[in-house]
C-alpha positions in Angstrom: -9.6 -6.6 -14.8 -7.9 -9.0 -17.2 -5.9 -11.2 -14.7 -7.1 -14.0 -12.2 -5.1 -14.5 -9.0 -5.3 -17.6 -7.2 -3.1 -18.6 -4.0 -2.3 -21.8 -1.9 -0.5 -21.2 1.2 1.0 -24.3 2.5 2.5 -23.2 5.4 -0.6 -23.6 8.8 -0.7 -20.0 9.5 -2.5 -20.4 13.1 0.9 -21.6 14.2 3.1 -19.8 16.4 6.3 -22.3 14.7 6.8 -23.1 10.7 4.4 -25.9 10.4 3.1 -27.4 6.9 -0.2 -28.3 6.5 -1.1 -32.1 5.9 -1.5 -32.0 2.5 2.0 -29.8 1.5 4.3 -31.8 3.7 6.7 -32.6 1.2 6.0 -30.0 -1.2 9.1 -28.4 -0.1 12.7 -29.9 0.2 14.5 -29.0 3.0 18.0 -30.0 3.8 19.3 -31.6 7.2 20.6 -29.0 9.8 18.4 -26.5 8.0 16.3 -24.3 10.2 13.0 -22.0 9.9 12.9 -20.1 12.3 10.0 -18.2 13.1 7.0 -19.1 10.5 8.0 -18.0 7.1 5.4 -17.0 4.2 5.5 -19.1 1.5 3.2 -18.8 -1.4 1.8 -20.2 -4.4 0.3 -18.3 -7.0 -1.3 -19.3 -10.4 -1.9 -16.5 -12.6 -4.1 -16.4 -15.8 -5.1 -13.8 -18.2 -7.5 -14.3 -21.4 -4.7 -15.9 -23.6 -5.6 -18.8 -21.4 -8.5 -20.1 -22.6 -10.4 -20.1 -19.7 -11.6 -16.6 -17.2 -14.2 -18.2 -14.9 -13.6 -16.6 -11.8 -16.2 -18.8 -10.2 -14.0 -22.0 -10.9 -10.7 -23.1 -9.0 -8.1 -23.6 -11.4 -4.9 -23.7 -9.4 -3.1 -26.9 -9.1 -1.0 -27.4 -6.0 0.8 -30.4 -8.0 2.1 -28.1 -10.4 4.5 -26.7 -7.1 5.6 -29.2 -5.4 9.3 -29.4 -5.3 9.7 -26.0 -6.6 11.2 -24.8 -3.8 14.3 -26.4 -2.5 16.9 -25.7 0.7 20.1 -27.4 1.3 21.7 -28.4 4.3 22.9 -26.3 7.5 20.9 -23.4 6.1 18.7 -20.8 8.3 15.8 -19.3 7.1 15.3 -17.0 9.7 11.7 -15.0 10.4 11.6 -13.1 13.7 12.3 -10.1 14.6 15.0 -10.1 17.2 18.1 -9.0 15.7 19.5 -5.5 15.7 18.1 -4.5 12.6 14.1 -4.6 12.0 13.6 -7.7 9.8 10.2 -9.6 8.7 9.0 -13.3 7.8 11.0 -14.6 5.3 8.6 -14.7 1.9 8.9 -17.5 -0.9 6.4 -17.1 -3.7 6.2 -19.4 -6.3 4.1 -18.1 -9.4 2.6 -19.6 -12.8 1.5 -17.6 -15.4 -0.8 -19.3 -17.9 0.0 -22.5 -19.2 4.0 -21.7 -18.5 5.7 -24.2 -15.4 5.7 -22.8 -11.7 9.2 -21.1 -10.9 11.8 -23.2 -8.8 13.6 -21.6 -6.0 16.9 -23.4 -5.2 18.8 -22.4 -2.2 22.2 -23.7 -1.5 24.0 -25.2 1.9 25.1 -22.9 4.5 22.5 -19.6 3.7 21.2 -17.0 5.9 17.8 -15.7 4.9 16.7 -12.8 7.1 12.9 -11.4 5.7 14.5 -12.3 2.2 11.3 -12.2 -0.2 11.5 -13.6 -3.3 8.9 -13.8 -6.3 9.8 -16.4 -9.2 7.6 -16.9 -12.6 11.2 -18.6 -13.6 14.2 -19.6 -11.8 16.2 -18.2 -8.7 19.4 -20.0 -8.1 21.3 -19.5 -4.3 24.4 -20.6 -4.6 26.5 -21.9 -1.2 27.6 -19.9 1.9 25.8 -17.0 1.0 24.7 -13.9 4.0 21.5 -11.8 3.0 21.2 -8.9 5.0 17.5 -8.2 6.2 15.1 -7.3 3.9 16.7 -8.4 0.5 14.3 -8.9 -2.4 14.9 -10.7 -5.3 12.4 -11.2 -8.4 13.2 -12.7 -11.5 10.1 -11.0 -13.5 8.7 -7.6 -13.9 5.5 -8.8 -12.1 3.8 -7.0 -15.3 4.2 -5.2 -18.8 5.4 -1.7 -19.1 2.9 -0.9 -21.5 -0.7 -2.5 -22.2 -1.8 -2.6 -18.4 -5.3 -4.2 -18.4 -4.9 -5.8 -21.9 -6.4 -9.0 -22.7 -2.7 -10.7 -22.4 -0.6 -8.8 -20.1 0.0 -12.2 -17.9 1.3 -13.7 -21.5 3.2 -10.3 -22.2 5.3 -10.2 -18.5 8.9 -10.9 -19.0 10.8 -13.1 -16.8 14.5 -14.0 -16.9 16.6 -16.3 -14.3 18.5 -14.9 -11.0 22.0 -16.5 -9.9 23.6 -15.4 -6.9 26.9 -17.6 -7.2 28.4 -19.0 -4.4 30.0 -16.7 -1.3 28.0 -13.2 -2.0 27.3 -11.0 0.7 23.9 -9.5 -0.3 23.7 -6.4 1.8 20.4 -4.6 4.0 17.3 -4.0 2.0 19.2 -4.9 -1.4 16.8 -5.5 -4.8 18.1 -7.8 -7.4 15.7 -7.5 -10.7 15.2 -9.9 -13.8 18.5 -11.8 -15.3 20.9 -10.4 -13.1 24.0 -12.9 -12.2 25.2 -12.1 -9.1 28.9 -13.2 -9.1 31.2 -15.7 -6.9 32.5 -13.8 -3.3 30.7 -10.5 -5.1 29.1 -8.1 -1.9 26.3 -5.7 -2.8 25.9 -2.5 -0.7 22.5 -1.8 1.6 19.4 -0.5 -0.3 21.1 -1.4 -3.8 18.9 -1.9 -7.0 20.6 -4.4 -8.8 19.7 -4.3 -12.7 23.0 -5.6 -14.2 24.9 -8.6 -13.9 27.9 -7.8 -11.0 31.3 -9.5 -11.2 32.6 -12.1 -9.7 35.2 -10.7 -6.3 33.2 -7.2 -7.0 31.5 -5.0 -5.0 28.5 -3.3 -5.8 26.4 -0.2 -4.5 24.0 2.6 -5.2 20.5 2.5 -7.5 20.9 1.8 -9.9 24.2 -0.3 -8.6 27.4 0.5 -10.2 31.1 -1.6 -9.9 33.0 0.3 -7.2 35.7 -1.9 -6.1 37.5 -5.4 -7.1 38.7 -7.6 -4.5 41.7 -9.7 -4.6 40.9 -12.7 -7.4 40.2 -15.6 -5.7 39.5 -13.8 -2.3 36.9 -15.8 -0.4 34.7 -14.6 2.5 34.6 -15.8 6.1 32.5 -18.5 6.3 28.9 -17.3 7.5 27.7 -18.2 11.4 24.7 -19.0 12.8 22.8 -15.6 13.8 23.7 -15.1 17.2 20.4 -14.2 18.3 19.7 -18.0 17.8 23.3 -18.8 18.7 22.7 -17.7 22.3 
């Protein structure tokens, strides 16, 4: 194998409640009123292939430095990990990734955001805009995770493209939804359950099917009821 993995998981997993470890206490940025509920997975991951000059597997090259304040969540925002809503959800997963001598991704997540078992992978840049719903399950990566062709080759890490994700402010990202590479999510735009998202969608659109196609335009301008807490946690 061509590629070295190595992880850092700052979150203490023997915890029954989202608890950073001593040393990754304000690695992450997290807005007032914001909630984690349940114990999220969040990860950091330093990949390297041969282009990088160094493939001793015996030496620890990961730097948690290179991740800390990466991953930012505004205010009044819930990042929400059980399991006891109606539909089956998971832990919420943020993974932070650099590839070779490239800078860690960034995750920015706005105000007023429901994450439900949301899992999202960034080599680059994911952007949340503000009063945004995700449906359980929703995953978002803003790489391929690896080439197409030349699997096993001395440079696949170098060769993995990457692009930015923006969901814009007021989206409804629907059930079990996948957003891929580049794809701009518009303002108030919804996205049907179990969508594959490959293409930019509209602002006011709405969005369904795999891969997703433009099946309706809202009123311009229309805006969204403003998202409440889960009412699981509400009660």
């Amino acid at each position: 194998m061509t590629c070295i993995y190595e992880n850092l998981l700052p979150i203490d997993k023997n915890q029954t409640r989202a608890t950073f470890l001593p040393e990754f206490e304000d690695h992450v940025i997290i807005g007032d009123d914001t909630e984690l509920i349940g114990v999220p997975h969040i990860g950091y991951t330093f990949v390297r292939d041969e282009t990088y000059g160094n493939m001793d597997r015996a030496k620890a090259l990961i730097n948690a430095d290179d991740f800390k304040g990466r991953i930012r969540i505004g205010t009044n925002t819930q990042v929400y990990s059980e399991n006891e809503v109606g539909f089956e959800n998971s832990p919420v997963r943020l993974t932070l990734v650099k590839a070779n001598h490239r800078n860690a991704g960034e995750i920015t997540i706005g105000n007023n955001v429901i994450l439900q078992g949301t899992n999202i992978v960034c080599y680059e840049r994911v952007t949340i805009g503000n009063d945004i719903m995700f449906g359980p399950r929703v995953t978002i990566m803003d790489c391929s995770g690896h080439p197409v062709v030349g699997r096993g080759l001395a440079d696949e890490v170098e060769r993995t493209p990457s692009s930015p994700v923006t969901i814009e402010d007021g989206a409804w990202i629907g059930m079990g939804v996948t957003i891929l590479k580049g794809v701009r999510i518009g303002r108030n735009a919804i996205v049907g359950a179990n969508s594959v998202v490959y293409h930019d969608v509209p602002d006011n659109a709405i969005a369904l099917g795999n891969p997703a196609k433009i099946v309706k335009t809202l009123d311009q301008g229309a805006e969204h009821e403003r998202q409440s807490p889960l009412a699981a946690h509400a009660a």
